[in-house]
Structure formats: structure tokens, C-alpha cells
C-alpha positions in Angstrom: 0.0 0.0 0.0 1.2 3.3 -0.8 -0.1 7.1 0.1 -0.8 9.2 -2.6 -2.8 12.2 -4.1 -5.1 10.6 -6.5 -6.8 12.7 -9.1 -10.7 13.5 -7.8 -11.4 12.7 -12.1 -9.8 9.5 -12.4 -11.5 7.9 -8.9 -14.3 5.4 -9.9 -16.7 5.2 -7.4 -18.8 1.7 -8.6 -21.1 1.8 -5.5 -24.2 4.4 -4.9 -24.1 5.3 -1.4 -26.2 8.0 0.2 -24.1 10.5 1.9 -25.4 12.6 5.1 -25.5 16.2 3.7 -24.8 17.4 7.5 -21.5 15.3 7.9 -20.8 16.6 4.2 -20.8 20.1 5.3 -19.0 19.3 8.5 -16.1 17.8 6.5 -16.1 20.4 4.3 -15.6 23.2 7.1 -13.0 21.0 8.9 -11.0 20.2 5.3 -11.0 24.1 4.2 -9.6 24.8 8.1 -6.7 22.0 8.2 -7.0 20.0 5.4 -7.8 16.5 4.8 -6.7 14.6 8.0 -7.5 10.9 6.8 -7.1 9.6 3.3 -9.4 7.3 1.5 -8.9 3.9 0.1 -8.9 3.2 -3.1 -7.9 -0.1 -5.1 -5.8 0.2 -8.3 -6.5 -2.1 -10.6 -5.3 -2.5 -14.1 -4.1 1.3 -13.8 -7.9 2.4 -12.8 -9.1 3.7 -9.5 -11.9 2.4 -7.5 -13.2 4.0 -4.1 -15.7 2.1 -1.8 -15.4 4.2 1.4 -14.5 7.5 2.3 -17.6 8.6 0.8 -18.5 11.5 2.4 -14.8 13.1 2.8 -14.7 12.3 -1.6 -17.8 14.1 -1.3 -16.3 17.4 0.8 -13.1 17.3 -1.3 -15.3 17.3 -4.2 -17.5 20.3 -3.9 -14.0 22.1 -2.2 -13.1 22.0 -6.0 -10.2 19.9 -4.9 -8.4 18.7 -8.1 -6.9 15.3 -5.7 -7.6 13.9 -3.1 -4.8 12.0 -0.4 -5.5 8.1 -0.8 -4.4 4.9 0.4 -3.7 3.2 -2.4 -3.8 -0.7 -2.5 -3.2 -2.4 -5.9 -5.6 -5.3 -6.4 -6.2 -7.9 -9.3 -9.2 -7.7 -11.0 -11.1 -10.8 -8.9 -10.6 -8.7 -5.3 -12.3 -5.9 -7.7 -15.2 -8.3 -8.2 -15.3 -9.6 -5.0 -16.0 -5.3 -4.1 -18.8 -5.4 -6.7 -21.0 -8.6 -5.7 
């Protein structure tokens, strides 16, 4: 696993889930004050990115206009990939 700033763009995020607008707005406040504190975790696979958590600090960074985000990034073959999906 390595850490890295990931382009927002090239972050696939398979998964719909519902974010809490408050906690959005909370993260938002707190990453424009002192910056993201926790990165998210993505898998690399085949040169792609795929995010399934970290949702709602993807989301902050997002509407920040952030161009990357910080990420943990864990390279994966394309079966863990499908094992995220099922």
C-alpha cells in the first residue's frame, strides 16, 4: 500500500451510497480549516481507480473543488475488484 494524491477525475466510485448532507458540510468546514486529516482507500487495478469508502470526505473534497484527493492506495487484481462489486 502506498499514500498518494489521486486525481478527484480518475476515482471510480462503482457503489451508490447516500451521503449525510450534514456530515458533508462538517467535512467540508474542517478540510478548508486544516485540510484533509485521513485519506481514503482506493484499489488500483489494471491502472484504474476504484473508491468504496471515504464517501463522504470524496464528497467534501469534491464540492471544495479539490483537483486530488490524499489516498491509500492498495493495488488489487481484477477478482478482489469483483469480490467489491457482488
Amino acid at each position: 500500500m502506498r499514500i498518494e494524491d489521486v486525481p478527484i477525475a480518475k476515482i471510480r466510485r462503482p457503489l451508490y451510497r447516500q451521503n449525510d448532507a450534514t456530515k458533508v458540510e462538517a467535512l467540508m468546514q474542517s478540510i478548508a480549516e486544516i485540510g484533509l486529516q485521513e485519506p481514503i482507500d482506493v484499489l488500483e487495478v489494471e491502472g484504474e481507480y476504484y473508491g468504496f469508502s471515504g464517501c463522504h470526505r470524496f464528497e467534501a473534497c469534491s464540492r471544495l473543488g479539490h483537483e486530488t484527493i490524499r489516498c491509500k492506495v492498495r493495488r488489487a487484481p481484477r477478482s478482489v475488484l469483483k469480490m467489491h462489486l457482488a
